[in-house]
N, C-alpha and C positions, 0 to 999 in steps of 0.2 A: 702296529696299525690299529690291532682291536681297541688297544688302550685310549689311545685318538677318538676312536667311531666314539667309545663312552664317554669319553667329556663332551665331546660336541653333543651329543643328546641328553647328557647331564644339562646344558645350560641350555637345549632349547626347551626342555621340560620346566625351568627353574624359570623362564623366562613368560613361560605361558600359565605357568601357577601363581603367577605375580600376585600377591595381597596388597592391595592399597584400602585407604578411607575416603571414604566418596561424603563428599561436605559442600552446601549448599544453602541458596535461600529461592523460596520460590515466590514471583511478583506478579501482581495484576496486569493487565495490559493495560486502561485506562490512567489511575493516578501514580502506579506502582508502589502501591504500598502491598505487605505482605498477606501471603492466603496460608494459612491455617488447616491443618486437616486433608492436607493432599498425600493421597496413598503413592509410594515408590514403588513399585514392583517391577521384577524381572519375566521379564515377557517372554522367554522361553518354558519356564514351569510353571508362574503366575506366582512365584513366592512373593509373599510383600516384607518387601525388605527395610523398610522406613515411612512414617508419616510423618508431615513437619508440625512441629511446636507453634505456640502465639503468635512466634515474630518468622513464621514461615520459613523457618531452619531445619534442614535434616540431615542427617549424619550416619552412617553406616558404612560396615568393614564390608571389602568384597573382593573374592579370589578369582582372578581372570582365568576364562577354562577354555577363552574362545570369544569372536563378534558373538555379540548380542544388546537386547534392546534394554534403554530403562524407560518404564513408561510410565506418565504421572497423571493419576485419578483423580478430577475433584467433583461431585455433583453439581457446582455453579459452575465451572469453565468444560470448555473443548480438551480432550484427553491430547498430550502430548508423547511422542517418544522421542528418547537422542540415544544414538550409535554407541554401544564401547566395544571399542578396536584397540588393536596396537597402538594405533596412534595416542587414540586419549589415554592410555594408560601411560606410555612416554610423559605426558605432561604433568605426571606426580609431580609434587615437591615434598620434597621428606615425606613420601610414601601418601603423600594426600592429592587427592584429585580436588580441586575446586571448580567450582561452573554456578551460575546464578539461570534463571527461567522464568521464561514470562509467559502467563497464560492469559487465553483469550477466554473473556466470558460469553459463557453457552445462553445466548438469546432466542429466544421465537423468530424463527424468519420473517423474511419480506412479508406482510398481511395486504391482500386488499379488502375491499367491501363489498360479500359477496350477500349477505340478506335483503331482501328488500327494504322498501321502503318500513318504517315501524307504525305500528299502530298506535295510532290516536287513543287513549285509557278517556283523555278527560282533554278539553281546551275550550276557551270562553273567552269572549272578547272585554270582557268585565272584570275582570279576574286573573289574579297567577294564583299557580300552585305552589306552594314554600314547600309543604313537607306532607306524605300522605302514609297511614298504614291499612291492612288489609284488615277485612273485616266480614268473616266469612262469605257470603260470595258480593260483595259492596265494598264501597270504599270510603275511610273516613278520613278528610281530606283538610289542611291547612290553608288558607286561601286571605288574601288582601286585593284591595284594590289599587293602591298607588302602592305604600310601601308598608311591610310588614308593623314597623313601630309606630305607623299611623292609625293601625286600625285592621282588625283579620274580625275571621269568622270560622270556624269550625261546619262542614258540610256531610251528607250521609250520602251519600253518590254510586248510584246503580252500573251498572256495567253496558246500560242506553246510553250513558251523561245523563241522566235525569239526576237532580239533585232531588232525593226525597226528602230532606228537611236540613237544615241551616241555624248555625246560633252564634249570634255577637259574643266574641269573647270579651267582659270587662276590661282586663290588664294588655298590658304588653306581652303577644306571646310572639314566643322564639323556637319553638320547634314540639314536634310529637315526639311521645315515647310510651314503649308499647313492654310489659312487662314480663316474667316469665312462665307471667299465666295467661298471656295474651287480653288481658287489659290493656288500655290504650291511654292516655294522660297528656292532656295540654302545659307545657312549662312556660313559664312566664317568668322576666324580669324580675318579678317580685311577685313570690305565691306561684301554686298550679291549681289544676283539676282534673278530676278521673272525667272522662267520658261514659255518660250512659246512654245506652239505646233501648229504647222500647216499642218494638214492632220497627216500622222505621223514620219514626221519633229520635230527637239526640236533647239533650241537653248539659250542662255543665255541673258539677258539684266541685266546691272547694276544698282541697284538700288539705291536711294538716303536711305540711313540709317535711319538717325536721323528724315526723313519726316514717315518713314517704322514705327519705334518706337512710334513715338510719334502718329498718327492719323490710324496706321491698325491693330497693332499687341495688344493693349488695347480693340478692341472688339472682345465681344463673339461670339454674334450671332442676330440675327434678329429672330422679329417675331411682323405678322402685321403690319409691316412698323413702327415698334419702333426698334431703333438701345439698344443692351445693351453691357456696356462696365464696364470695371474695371481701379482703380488705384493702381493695385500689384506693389508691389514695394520687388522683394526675401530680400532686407536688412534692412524690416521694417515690426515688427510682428503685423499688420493692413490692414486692407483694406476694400473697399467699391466698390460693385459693383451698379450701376448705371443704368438707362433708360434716351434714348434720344426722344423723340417725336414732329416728321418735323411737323407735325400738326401747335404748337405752339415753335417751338423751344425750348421746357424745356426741364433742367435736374433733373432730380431724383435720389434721393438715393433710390435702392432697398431694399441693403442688407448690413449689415456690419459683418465682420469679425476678430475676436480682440484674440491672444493667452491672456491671461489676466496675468497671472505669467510669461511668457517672456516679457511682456510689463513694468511690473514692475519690474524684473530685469534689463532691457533696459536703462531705465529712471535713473537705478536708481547708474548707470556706473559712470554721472557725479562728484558723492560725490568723487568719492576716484583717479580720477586723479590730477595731478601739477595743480599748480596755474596757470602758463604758457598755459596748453591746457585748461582749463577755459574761461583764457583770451580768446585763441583764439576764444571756441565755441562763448563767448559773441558777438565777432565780425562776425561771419556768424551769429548769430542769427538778429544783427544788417541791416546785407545785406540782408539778403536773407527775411525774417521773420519767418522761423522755429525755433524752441525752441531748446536753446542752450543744452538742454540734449539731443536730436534726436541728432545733430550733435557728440557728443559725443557715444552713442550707434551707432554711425551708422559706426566709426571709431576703436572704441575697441567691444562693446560686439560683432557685428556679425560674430568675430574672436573666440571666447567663442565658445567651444567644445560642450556648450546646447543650443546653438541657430544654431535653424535648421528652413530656409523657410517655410512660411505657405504653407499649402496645402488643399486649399476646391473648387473645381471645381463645375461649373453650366455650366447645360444643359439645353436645350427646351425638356423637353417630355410630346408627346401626346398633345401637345398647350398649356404646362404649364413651367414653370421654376421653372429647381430644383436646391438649393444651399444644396451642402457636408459640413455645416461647425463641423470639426472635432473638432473643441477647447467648442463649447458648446454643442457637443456630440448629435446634430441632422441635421436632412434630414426637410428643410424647402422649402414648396411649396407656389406657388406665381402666379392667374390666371394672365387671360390677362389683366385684368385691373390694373395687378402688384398690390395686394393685398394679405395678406399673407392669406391663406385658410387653411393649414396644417404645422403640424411641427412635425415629428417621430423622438423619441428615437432611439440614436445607437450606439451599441459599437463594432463594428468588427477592429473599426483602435484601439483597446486597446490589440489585442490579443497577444500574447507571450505564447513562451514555445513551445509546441510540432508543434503547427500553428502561425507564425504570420506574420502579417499585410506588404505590402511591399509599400505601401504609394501609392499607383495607385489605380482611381477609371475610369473604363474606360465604355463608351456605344455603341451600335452596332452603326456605321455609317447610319447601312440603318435599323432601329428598334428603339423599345422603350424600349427596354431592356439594365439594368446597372448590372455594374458588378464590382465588386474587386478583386484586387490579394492577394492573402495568398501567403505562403514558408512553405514548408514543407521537409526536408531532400534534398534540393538542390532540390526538385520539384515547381513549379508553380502550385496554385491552382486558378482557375479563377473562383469565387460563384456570381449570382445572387443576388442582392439586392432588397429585399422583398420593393419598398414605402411605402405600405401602415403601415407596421410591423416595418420595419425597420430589420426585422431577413434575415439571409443566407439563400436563398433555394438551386436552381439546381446549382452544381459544378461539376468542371469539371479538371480533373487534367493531367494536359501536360505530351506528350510520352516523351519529352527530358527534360532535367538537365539544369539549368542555362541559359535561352533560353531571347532574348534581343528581345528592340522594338516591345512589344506585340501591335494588335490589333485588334479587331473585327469588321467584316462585313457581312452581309447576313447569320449571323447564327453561324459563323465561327468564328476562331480564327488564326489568322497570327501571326508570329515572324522570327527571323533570330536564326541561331545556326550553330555551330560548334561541331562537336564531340572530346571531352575532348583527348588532345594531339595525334589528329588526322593531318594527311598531309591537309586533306580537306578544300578548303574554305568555308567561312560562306553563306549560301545555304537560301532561302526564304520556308519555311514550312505552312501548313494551315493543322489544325484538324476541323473536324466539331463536333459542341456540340451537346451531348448527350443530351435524353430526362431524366428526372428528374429523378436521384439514389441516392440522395442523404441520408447519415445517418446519423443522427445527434445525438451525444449523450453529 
């Protein structure tokens, strides 16, 4: 009889010790393609027992001791768990468990509109606003009367609406840009000009372009008397942002930046044009010393309907630098000795569907606070960017539709707008951000 009692608990022990392989893929819930970088852990000790690879696959060995949970982490989605019991263990096949999983992405909840009304910065019945920057406590302001390529003006504009002084720009201009010494510069079609002001005077000077491009408009920003600069190039999916330091005159690579699947399909344009445009790449590669495939991508693919500008902005905050790069999906910090200290997970530029992503990471001028924009139903959602997490906190969702030229300062939120087939010209707005309401579900 003893002998009995011990097989029978020989095999219920054998039975409960089961080893099987637990192999999977894990999927989005919108177009189900795969999610990358979702933690597997066992929810009784927290051991992390698997993160999935590229194509959102994970694989690990695992000894049944009993129910318990698996549950799957990802910073862009809603945390999931599934049961293993008896049962799913039953469903081995040659010792392997198979199961696929679909996660739901982690959005900002329901938002409504709870600021008031926004304040009026600047509106004229004469006049829109195209583009405007600050300008210690004033504002230097872009402005047309019918349409920008007919004809604008440059304005010096007090914080009454009083314009203190006003200047015909010659050329056709298209937009401000403000540098990283807070210089401010009119671009135009053909040719720019710095902006000067004297008392509150403005006038225009011409500037030499190609001097503009090549040694102002490549740097970011200073800090500690080390210059840091970029070689962005919008028709080459790479880059490298850099440090200069007067000290010793060295340059530095800080930071690189690489889409890696557009780069690869970039490169890889050269196979399938003529023999003729071969030839020719051969010969600028000959000239110039760039590789006869850049010349070639850089002629057909960056006309390709999937090649879209890289976009990962770096800021100084707090006396640190932070690089957005969106292609390996983190927030990398870097102190003053240009050392990398930190690197956060994040997925908010992946979001679609109800909320997504509008490719703007913008930061308060005068704060240390970063932010992103979402779209939601023709609204503008502007959320805080958690460093440390990498997750959404305070958001804050704009009283108007379809609102241009966002940016923040002292807490604020500035844009220009127009009311949807209104007579009215495009008018300068500022809402102030809300303290934390945020819902997140």
């Amino acid at each position: 009889m003893r002998f009995f009692l011990l097989i029978a608990c020989f095999c219920v022990l054998s039975a409960s010790a089961q080893t099987v392989i637990f192999k999977g893929i894990v999927l989005d819930e919108i177009d189900r393609e795969p999610v990358k970088r979702v933690d597997v852990k066992l929810r009784s000790n927290g051991e992390r027992l698997a993160t999935t690879d590229e194509d959102g696959e994970f694989q690990f060995e695992y000894t049944y001791k009993g129910e318990d949970y698996l549950e799957f982490e990802h910073i862009g989605f809603l945390p999931k768990a599934i049961i293993i019991n008896k049962r799913r263990m039953r469903k081995a096949v040659k010792d392997t468990v198979y199961f696929n999983l679909i996660l739901e992405i982690k959005t900002l909840g329901p938002m409504e509109i709870t600021s008031p009304v926004p304040d009026t910065i600047y509106g004229s019945e004469q006049h829109s606003i195209s583009d405007y920057e600050f300008y210690e406590n004033r504002y230097i302001m872009l402005a047309y009367d019918q349409r920008l390529r007919k004809g604008s003006k440059i304005m010096l504009v007090d914080k009454k609406q009083t314009i203190l002084s006003e200047y015909e720009i010659p050329k056709r201009a298209k937009e401000l840009y403000k540098d990283f010494a807070g210089k401010i510069y009119v671009m135009c079609e053909e040719g720019m000009y710095a902006v000067k002001i004297f008392g509150n005077k403005l006038r225009l000077e011409e500037m030499d372009e190609d001097r503009f491009y090549r040694y102002t408009m490549p740097i970011i920003d200073t800090l500690n008397s080390k210059v840091y600069y970029t070689n962005y190039n919008p028709d080459y999916p790479a880059f490298e942002y850099y440090v200069f330091d007067p000290v010793d005159s060295s340059h530095t690579q800080l930071a690189q930046v690489e889409d890696k699947l557009i780069m690869e399909l970039y490169l890889a344009e050269y196979k399938y044009v003529s023999g003729a445009e071969k030839v020719w790449a051969m010969k600028k590669e000959q000239e110039t010393g760039v590789d006869k495939e850049i010349w070639i991508g850089l002629k057909y693919f960056t006309n390709n309907i999937y090649y879209k500008a890289l976009y990962a902005p770096m800021f100084v905050v707090g006396g640190e630098l932070v690089v957005f790069d969106h292609y390996s999906d983190y927030i990398k910090i870097y102190d003053e000795e240009d050392e990398l200290i930190d690197s956060t997970q994040i997925y908010y530029h992946h979001l679609k569907g109800r909320q997504s992503w509008e490719k703007q990471v913008l930061k308060d001028q005068t704060g240390d606070q970063v932010y992103t924009v979402l779209s939601s139903g023709g609204y503008q959602i502007l959320a805080e960017i958690n460093l440390e997490t990498g997750e959404l906190g305070n958001a804050h969702k704009l009283y108007h539709k379809y609102t241009e030229n966002i940016q923040i300062r002292d807490g604020a939120i500035y844009y220009i707008y127009r009311p949807f087939e209104s007579a009215q010209k495009k008018f300068l707005y500022r809402e102030k951000i809300e303290a934390d309401k945020t819902d997140k579900s």
